[in-house]
PDB file of N, CA, C and O in Angstrom:
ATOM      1  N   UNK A   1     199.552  -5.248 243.380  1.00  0.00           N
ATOM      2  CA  UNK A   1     200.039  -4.605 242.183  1.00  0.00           C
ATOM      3  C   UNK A   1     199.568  -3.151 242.191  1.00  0.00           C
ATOM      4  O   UNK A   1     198.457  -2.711 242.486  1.00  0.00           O
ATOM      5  N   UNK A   2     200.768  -2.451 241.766  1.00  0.00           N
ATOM      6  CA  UNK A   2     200.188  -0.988 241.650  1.00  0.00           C
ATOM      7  C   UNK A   2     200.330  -0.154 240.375  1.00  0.00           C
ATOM      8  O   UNK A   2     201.220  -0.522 239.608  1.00  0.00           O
ATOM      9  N   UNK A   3     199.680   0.790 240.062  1.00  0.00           N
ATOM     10  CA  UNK A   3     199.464   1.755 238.957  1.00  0.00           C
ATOM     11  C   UNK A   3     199.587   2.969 239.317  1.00  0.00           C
ATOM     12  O   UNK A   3     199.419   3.447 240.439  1.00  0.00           O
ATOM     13  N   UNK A   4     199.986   3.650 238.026  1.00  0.00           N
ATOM     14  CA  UNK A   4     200.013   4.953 237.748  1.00  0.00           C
ATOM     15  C   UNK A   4     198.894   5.413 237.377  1.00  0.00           C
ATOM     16  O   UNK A   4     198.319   5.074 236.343  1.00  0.00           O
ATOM     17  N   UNK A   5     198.245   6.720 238.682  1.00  0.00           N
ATOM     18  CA  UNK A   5     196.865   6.896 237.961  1.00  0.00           C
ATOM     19  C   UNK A   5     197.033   8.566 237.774  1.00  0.00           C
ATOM     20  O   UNK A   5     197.955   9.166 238.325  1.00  0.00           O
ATOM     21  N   UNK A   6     196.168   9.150 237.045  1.00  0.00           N
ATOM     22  CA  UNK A   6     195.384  10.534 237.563  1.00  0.00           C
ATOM     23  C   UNK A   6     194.421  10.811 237.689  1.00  0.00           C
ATOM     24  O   UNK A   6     194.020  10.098 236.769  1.00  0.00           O
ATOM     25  N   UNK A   7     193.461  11.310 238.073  1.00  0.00           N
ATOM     26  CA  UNK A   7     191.767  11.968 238.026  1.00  0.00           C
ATOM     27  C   UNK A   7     192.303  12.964 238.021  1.00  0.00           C
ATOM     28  O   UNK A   7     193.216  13.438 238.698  1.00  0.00           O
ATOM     29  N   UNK A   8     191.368  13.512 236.747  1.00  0.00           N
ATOM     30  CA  UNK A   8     190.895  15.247 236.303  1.00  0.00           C
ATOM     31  C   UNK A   8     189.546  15.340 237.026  1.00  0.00           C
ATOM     32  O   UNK A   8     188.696  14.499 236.733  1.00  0.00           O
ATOM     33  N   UNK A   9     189.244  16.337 237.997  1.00  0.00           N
ATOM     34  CA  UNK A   9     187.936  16.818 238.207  1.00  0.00           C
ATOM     35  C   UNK A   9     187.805  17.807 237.970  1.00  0.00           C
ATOM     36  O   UNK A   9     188.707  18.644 237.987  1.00  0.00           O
ATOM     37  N   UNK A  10     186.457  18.045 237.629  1.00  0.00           N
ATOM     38  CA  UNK A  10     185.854  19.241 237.570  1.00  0.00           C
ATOM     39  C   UNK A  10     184.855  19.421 238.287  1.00  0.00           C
ATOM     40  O   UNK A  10     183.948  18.592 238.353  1.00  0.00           O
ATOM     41  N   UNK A  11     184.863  20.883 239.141  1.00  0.00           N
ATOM     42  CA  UNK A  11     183.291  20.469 240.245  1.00  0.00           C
ATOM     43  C   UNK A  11     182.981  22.015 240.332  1.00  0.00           C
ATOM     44  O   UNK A  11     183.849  22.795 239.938  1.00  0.00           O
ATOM     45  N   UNK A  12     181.593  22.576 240.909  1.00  0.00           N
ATOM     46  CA  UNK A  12     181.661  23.553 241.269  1.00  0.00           C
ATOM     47  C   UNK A  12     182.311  23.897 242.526  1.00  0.00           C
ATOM     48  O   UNK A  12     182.461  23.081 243.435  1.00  0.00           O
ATOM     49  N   UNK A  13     182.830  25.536 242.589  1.00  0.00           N
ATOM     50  CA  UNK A  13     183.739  26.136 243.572  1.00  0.00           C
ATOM     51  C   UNK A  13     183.067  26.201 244.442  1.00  0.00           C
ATOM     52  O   UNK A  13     182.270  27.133 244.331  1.00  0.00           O
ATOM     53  N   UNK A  14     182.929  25.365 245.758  1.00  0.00           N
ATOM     54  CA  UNK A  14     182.182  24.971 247.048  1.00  0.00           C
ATOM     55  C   UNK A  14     183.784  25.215 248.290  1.00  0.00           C
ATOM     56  O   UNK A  14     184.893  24.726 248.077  1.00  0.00           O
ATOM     57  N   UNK A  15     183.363  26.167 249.622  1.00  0.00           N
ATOM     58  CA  UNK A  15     184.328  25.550 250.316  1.00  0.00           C
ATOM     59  C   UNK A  15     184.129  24.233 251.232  1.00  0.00           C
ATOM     60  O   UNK A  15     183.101  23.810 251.761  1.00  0.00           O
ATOM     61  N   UNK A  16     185.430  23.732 251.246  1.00  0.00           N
ATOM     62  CA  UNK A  16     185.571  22.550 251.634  1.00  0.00           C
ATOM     63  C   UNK A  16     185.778  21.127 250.879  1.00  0.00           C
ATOM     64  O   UNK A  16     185.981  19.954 251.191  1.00  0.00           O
ATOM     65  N   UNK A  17     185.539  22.233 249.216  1.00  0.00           N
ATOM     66  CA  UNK A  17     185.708  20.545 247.647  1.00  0.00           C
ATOM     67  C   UNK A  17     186.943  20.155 248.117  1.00  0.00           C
ATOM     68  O   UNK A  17     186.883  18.950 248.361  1.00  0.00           O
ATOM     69  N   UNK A  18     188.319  20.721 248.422  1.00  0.00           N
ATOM     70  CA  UNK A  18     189.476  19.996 248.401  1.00  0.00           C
ATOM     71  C   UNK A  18     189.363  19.212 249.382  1.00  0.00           C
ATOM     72  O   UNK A  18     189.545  18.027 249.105  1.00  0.00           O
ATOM     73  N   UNK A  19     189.091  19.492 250.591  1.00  0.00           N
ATOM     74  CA  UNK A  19     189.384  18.058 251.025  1.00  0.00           C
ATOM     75  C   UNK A  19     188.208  17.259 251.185  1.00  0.00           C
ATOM     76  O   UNK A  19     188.456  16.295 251.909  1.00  0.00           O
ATOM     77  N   UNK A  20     186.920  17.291 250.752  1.00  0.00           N
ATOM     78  CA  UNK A  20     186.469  16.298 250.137  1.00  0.00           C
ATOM     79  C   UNK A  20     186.532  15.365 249.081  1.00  0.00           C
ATOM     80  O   UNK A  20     185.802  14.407 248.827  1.00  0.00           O
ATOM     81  N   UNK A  21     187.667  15.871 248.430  1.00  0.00           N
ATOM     82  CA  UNK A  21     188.176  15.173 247.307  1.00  0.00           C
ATOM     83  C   UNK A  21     189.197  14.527 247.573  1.00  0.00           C
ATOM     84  O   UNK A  21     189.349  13.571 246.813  1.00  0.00           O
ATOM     85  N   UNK A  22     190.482  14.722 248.846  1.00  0.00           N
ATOM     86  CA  UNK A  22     190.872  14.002 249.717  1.00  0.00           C
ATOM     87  C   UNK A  22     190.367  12.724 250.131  1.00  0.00           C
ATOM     88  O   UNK A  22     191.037  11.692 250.130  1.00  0.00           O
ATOM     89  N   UNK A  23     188.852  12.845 250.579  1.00  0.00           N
ATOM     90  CA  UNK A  23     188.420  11.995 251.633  1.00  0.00           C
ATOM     91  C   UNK A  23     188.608  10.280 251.236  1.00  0.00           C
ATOM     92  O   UNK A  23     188.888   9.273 251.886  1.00  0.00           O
ATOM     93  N   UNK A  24     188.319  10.548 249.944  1.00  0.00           N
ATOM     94  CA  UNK A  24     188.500   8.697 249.651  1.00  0.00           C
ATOM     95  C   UNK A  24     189.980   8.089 249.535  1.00  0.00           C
ATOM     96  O   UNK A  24     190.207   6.883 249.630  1.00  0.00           O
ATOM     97  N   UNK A  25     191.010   9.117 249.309  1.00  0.00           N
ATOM     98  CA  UNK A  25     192.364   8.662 249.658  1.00  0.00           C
ATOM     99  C   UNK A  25     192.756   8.373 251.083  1.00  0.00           C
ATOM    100  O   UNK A  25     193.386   7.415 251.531  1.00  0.00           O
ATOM    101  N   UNK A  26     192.119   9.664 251.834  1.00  0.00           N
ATOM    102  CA  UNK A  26     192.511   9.037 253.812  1.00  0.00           C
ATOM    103  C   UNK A  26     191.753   8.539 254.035  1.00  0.00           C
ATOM    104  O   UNK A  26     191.732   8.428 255.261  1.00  0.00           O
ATOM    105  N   UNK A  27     190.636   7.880 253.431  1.00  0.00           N
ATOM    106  CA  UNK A  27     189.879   7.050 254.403  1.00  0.00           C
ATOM    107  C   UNK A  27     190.476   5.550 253.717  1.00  0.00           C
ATOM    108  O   UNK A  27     189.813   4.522 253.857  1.00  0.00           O
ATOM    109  N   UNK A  28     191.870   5.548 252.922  1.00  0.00           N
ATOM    110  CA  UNK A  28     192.491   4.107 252.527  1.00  0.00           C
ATOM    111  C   UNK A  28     193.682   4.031 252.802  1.00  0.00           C
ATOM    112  O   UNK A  28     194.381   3.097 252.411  1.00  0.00           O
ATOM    113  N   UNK A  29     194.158   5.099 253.597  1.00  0.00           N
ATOM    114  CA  UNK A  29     195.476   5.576 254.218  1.00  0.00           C
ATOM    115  C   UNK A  29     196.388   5.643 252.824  1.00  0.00           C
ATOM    116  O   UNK A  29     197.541   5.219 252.749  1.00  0.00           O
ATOM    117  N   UNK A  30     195.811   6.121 251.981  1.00  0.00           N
ATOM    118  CA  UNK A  30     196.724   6.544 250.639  1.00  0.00           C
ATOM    119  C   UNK A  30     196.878   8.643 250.555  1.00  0.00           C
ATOM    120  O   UNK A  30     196.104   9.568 250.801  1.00  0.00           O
ATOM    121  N   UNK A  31     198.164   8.543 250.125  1.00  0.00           N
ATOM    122  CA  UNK A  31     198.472  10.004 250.061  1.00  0.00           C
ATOM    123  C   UNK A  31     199.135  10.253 248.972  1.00  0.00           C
ATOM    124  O   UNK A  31     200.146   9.695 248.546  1.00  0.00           O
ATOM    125  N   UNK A  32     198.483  11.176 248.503  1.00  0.00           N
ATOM    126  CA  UNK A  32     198.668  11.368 246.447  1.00  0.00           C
ATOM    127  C   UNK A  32     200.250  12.037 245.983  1.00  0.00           C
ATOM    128  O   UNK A  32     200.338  13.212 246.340  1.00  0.00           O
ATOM    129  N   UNK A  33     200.838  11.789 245.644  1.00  0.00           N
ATOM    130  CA  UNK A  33     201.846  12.404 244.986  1.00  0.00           C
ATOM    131  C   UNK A  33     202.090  13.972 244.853  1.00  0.00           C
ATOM    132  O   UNK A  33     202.998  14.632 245.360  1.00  0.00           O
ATOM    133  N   UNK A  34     200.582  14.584 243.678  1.00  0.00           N
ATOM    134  CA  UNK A  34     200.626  15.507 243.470  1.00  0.00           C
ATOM    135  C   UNK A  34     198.760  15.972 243.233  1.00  0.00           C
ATOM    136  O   UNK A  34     197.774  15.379 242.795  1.00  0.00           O
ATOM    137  N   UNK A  35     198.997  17.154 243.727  1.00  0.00           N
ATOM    138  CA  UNK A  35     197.481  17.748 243.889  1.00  0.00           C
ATOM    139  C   UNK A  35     197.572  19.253 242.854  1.00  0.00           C
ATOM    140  O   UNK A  35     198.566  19.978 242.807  1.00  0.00           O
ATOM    141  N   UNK A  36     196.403  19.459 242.150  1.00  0.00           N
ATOM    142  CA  UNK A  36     196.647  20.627 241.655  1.00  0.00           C
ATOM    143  C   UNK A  36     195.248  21.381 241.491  1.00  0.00           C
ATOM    144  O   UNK A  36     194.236  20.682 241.554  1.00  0.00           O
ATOM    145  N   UNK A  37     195.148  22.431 241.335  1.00  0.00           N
ATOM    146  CA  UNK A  37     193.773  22.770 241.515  1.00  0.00           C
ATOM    147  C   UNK A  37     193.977  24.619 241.187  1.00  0.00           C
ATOM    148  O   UNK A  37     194.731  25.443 241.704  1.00  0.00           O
ATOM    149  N   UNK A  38     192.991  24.734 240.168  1.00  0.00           N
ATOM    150  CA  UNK A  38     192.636  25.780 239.104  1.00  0.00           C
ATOM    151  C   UNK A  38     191.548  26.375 239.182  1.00  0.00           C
ATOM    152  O   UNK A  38     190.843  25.784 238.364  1.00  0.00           O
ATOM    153  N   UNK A  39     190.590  27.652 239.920  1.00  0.00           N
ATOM    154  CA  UNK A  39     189.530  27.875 240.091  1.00  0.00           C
ATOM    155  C   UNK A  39     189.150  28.903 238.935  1.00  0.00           C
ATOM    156  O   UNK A  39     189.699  30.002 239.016  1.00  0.00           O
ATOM    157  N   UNK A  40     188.287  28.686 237.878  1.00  0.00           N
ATOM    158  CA  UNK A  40     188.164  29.435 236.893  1.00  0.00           C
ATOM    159  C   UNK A  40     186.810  29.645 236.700  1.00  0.00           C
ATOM    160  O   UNK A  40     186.113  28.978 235.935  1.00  0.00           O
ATOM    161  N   UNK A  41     186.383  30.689 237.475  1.00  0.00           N
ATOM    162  CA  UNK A  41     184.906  31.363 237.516  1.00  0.00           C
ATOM    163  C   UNK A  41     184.019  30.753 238.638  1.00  0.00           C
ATOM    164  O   UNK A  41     184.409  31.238 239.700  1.00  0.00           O
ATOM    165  N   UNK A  42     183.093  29.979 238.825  1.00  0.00           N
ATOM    166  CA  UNK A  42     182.607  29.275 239.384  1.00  0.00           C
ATOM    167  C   UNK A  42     182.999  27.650 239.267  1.00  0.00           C
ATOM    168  O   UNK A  42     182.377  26.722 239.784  1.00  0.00           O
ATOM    169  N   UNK A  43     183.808  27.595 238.713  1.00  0.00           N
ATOM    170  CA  UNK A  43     184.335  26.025 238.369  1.00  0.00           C
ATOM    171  C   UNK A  43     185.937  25.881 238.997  1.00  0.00           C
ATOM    172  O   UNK A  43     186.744  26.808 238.932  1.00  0.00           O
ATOM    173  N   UNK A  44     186.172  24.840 239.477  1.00  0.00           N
ATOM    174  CA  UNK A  44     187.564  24.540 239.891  1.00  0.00           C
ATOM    175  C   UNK A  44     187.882  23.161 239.237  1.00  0.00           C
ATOM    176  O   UNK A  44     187.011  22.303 239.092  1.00  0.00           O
ATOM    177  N   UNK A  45     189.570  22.944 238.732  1.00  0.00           N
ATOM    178  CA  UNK A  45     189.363  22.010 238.178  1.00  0.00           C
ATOM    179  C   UNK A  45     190.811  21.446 239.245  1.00  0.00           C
ATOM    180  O   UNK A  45     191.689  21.961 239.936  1.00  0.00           O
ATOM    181  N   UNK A  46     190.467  20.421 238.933  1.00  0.00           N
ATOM    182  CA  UNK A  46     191.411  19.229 240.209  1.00  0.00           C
ATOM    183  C   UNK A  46     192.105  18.186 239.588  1.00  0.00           C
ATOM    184  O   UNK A  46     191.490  17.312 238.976  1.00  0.00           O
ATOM    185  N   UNK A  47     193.554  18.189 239.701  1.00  0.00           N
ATOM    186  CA  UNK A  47     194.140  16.830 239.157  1.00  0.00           C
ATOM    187  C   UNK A  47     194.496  16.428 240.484  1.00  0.00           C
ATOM    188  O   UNK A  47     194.475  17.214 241.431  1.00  0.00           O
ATOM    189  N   UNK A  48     194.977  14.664 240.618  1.00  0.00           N
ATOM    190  CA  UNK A  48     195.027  14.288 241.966  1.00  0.00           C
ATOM    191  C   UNK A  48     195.955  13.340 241.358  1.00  0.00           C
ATOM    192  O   UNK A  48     195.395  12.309 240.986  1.00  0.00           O
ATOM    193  N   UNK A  49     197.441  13.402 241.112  1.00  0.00           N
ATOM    194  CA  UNK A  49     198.005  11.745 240.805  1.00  0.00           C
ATOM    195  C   UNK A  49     198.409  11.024 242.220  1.00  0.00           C
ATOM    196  O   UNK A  49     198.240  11.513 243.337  1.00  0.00           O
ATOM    197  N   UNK A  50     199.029   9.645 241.887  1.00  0.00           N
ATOM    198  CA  UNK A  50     198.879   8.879 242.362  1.00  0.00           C
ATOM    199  C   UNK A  50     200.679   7.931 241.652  1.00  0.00           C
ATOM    200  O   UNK A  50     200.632   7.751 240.435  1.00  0.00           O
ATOM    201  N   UNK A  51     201.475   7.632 242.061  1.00  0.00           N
ATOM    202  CA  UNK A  51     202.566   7.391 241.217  1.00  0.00           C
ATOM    203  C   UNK A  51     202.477   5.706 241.236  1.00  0.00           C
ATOM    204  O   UNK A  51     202.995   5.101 240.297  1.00  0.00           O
ATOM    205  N   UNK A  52     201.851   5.003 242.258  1.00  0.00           N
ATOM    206  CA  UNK A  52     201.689   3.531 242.628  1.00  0.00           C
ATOM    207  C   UNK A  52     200.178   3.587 243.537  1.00  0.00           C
ATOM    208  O   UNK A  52     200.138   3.401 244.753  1.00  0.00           O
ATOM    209  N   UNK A  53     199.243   3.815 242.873  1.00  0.00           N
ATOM    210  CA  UNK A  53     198.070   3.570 243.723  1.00  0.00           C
ATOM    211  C   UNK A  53     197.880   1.901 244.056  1.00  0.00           C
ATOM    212  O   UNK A  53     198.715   1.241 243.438  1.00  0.00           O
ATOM    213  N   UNK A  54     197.207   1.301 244.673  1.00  0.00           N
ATOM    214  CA  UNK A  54     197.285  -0.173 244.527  1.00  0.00           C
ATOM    215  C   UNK A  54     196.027  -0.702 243.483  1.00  0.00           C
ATOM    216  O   UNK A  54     195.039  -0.023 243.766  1.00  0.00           O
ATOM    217  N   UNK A  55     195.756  -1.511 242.558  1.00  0.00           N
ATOM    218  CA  UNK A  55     195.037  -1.569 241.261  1.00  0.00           C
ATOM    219  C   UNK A  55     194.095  -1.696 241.932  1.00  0.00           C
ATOM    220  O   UNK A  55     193.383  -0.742 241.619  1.00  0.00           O
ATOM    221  N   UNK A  56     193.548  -2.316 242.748  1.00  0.00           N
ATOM    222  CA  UNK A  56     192.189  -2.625 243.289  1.00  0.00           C
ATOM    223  C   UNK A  56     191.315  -1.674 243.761  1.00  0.00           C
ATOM    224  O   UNK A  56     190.125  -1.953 243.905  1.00  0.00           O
ATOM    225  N   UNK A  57     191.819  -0.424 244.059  1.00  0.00           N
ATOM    226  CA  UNK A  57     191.126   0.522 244.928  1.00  0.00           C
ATOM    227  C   UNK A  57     190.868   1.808 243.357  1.00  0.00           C
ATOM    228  O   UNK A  57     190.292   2.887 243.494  1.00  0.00           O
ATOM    229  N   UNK A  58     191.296   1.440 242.374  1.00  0.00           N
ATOM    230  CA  UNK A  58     191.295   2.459 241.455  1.00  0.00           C
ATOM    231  C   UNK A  58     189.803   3.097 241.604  1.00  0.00           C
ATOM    232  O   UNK A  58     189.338   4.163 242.008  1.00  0.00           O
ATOM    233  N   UNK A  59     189.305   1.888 241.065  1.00  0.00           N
ATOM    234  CA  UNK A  59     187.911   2.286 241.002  1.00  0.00           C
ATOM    235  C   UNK A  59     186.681   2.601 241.601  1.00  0.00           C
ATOM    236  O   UNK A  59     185.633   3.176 241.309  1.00  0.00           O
ATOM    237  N   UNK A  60     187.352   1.832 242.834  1.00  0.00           N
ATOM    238  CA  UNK A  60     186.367   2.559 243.964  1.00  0.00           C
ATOM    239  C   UNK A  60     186.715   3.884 244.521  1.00  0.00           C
ATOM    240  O   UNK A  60     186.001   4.445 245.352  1.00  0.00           O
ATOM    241  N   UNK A  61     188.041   4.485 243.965  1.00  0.00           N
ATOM    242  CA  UNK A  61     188.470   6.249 244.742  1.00  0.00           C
ATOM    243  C   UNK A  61     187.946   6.787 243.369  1.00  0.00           C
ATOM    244  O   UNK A  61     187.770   8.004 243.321  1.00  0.00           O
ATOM    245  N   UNK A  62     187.707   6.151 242.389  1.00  0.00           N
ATOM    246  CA  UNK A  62     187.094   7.132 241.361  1.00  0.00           C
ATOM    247  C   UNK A  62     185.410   7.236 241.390  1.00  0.00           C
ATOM    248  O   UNK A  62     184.827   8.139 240.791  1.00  0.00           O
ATOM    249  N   UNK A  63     184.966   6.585 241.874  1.00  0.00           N
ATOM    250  CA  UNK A  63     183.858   6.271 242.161  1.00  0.00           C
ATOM    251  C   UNK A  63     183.225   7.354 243.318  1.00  0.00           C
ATOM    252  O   UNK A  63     182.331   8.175 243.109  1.00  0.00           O
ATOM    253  N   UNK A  64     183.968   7.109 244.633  1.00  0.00           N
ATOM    254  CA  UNK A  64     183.608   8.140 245.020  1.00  0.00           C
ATOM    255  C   UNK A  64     184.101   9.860 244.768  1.00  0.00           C
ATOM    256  O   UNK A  64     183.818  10.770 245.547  1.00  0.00           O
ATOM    257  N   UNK A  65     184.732   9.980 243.750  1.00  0.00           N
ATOM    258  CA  UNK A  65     185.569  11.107 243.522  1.00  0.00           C
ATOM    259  C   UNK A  65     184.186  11.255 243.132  1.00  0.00           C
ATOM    260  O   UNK A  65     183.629  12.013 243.927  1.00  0.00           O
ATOM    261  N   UNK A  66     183.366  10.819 242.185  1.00  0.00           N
ATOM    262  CA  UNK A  66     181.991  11.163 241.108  1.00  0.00           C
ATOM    263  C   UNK A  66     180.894  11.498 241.972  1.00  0.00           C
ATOM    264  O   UNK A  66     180.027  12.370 241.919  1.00  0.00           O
ATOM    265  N   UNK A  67     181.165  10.556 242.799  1.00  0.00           N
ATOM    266  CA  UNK A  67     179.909  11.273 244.449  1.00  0.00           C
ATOM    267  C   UNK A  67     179.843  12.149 245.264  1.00  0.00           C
ATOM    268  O   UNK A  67     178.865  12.239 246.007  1.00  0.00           O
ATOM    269  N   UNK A  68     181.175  13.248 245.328  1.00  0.00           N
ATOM    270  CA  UNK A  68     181.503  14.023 245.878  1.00  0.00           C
ATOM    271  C   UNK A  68     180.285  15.269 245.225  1.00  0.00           C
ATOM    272  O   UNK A  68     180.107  15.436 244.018  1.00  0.00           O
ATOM    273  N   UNK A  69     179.583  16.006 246.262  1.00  0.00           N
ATOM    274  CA  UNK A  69     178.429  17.072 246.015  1.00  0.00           C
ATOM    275  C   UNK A  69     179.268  18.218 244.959  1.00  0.00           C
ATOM    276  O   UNK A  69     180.337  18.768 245.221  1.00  0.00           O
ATOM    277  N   UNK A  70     178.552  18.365 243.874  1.00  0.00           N
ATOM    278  CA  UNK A  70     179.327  19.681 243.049  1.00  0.00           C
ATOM    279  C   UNK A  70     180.136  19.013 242.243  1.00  0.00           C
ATOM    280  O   UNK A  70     180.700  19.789 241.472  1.00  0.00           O
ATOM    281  N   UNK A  71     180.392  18.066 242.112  1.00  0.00           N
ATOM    282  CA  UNK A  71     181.333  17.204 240.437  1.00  0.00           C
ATOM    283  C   UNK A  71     180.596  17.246 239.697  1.00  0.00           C
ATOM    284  O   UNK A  71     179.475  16.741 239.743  1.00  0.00           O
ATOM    285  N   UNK A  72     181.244  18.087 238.544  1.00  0.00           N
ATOM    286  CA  UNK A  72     180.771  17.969 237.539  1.00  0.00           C
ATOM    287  C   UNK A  72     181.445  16.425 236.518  1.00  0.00           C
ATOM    288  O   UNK A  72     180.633  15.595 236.108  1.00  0.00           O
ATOM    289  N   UNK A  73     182.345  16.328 236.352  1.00  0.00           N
ATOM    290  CA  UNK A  73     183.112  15.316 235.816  1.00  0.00           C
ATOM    291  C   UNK A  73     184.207  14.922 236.424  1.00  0.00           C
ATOM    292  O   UNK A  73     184.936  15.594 237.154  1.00  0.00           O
ATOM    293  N   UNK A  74     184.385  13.052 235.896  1.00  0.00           N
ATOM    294  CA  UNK A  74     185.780  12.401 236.751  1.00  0.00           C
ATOM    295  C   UNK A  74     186.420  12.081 235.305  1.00  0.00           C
ATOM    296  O   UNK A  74     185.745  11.670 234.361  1.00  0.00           O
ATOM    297  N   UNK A  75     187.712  12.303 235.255  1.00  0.00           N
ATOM    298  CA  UNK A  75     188.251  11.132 234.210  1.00  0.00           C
ATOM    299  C   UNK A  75     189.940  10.738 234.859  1.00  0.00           C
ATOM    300  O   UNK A  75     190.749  11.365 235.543  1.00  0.00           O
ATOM    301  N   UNK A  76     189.921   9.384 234.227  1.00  0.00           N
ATOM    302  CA  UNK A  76     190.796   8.923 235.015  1.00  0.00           C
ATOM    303  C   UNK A  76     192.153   8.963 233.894  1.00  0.00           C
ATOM    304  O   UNK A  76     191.914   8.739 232.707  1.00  0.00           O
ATOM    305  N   UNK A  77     193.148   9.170 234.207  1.00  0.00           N
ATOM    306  CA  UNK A  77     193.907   9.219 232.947  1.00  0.00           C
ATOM    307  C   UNK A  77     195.110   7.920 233.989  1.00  0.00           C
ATOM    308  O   UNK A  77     195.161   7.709 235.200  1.00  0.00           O
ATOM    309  N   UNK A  78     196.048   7.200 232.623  1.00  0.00           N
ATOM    310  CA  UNK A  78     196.896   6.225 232.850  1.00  0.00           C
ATOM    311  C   UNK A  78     197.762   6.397 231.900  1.00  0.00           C
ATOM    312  O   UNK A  78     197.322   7.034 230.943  1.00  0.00           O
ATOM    313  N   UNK A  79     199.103   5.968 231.810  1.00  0.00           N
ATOM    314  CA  UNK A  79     199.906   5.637 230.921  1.00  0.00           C
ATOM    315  C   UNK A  79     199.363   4.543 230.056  1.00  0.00           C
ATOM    316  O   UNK A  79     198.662   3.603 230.428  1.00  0.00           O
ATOM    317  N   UNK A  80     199.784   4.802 228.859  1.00  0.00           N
ATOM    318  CA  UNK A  80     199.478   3.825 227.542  1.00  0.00           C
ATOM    319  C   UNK A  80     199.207   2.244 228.284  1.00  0.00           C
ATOM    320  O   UNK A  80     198.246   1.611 228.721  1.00  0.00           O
ATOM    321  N   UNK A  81     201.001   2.017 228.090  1.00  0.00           N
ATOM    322  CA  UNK A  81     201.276   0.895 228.887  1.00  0.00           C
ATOM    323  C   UNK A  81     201.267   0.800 230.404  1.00  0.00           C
ATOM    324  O   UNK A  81     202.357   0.879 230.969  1.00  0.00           O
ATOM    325  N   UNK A  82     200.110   0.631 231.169  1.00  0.00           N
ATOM    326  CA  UNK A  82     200.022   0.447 232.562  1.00  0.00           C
ATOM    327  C   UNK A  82     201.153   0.189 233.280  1.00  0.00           C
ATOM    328  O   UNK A  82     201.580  -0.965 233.321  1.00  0.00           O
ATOM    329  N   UNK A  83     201.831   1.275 233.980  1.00  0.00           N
ATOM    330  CA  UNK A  83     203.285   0.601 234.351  1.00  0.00           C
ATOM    331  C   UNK A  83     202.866   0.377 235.964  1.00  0.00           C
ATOM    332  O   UNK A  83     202.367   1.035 236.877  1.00  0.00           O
ATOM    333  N   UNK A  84     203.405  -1.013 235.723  1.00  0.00           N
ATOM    334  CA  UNK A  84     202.917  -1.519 237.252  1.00  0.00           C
ATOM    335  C   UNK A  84     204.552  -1.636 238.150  1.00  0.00           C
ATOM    336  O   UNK A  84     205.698  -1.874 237.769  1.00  0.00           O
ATOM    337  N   UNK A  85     203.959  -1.344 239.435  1.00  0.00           N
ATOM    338  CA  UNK A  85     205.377  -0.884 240.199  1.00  0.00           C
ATOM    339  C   UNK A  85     205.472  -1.647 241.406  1.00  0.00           C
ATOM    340  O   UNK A  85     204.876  -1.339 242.438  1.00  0.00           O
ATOM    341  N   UNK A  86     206.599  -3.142 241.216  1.00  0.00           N
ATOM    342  CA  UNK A  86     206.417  -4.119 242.293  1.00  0.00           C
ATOM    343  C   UNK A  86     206.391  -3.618 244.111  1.00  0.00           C
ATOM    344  O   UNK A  86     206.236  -4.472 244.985  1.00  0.00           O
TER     345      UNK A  86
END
């Protein structure tokens, strides 16, 4: 079963945050929809969706999104109604 996800990050401006913030999607052979990323002073902020992630792995790519060196914050955003996509 799969979901609609997003993570908002926020981390400090380090090179090399983007694709460490990558890393927990290719290391599950998942590739995100849409990437976006906003560097505003010393802070960059990161959305990462996902249009059918598979439900099981949600929480472990958010998990390590939070372990990544320089995150300041993860939040995971979803549709109301979880739309699951056979």
């Amino acid at each position: 079963m799969s979901v609609r996800v997003r993570f908002l990050v926020d981390a400090e401006a380090s090179p090399g945050l983007l694709s460490r913030l990558l890393m927990p999607y290719a290391k599950r052979d998942l590739i995100p929809d849409r990437m976006w990323s906003h560097r505003s002073g010393d802070m960059v902020h990161v959305e990462i969706a996902m249009d059918a992630m598979p439900q099981e792995v949600v929480h472990v790519v958010e998990g390590n999104l939070r372990q990544v060196i320089g995150v300041q914050s993860v939040t995971q955003l979803r549709p109301s109604a979880l739309q699951r996509i056979a």
